[in-house]
C-alpha positions as CSV (number, residue, x, y, z in Angstrom):
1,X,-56.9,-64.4,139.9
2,X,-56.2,-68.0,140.6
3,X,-56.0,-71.0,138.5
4,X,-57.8,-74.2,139.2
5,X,-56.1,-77.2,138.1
6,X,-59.3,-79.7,137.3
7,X,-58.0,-83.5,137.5
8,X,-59.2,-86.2,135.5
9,X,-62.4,-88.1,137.6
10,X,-62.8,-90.9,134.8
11,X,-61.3,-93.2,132.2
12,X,-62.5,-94.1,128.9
13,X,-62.3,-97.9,128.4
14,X,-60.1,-97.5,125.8
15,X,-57.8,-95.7,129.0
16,X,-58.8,-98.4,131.2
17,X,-56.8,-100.5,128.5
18,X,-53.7,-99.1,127.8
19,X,-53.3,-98.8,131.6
20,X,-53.7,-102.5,132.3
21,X,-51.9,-103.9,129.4
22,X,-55.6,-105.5,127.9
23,X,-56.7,-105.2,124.2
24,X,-59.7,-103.3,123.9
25,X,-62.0,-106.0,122.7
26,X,-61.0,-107.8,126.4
27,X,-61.6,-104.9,128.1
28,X,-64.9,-103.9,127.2
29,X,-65.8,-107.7,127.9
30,X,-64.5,-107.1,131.4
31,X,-66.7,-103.9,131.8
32,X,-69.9,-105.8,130.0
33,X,-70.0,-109.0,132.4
34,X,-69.3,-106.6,135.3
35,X,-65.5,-107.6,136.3
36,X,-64.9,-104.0,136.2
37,X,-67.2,-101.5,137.3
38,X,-69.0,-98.8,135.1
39,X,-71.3,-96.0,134.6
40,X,-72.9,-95.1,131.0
41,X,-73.3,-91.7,130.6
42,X,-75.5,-91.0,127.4
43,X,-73.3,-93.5,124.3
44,X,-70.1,-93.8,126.7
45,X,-69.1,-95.7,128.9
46,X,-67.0,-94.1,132.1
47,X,-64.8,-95.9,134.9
48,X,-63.8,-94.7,137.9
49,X,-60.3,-94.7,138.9
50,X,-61.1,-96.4,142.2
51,X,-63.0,-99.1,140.1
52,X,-60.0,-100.2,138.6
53,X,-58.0,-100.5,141.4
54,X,-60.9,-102.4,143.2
55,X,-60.1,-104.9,140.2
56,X,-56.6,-105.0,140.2
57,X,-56.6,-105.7,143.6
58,X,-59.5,-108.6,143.3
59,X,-57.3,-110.1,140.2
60,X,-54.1,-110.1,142.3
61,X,-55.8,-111.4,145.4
62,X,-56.5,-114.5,143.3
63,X,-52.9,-115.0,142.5
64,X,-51.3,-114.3,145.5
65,X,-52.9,-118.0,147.0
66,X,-51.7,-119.7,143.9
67,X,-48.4,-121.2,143.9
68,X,-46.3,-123.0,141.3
C-alpha cells in the first residue's frame, strides 16, 4: 500500500500574516479592499499560495523604481 503525502493548497489569513511579517488586523484589510486575493468558503476566508506571491511581487515592483 502506498502513502499519499497531501500538501497544503491554502492559507488562512491569519497564515498569510505570520508569513509576510503583517499584524492580522492589516492583513485582513489587505484581503478586504482586494490587495490580496481571496476566496470565502462558507465563514472563512482562503488564499492561494500563488495569490500571495502575485502580491509580493506587485509590492516589490513598486519599490524597485524608488530610489533614495
Amino acid at each position: 500500500m502506498t502513502t499519499a503525502v497531501i500538501t497544503r493548497k491554502w492559507y488562512t489569513t491569519g497564515e498569510v500574516a505570520e508569513m509576510l511579517g503583517f499584524g492580522l488586523s492589516k492583513t485582513k484589510m489587505l484581503v478586504l479592499t482586494g490587495e490580496i486575493r481571496s476566496v470565502k468558503i462558507g465563514r472563512s476566508r482562503r488564499i492561494l499560495p500563488e495569490w500571495v506571491d502575485e502580491y509580493v511581487q506587485r509590492v516589490t515592483a513598486d519599490v524597485t523604481g524608488w530610489s533614495a
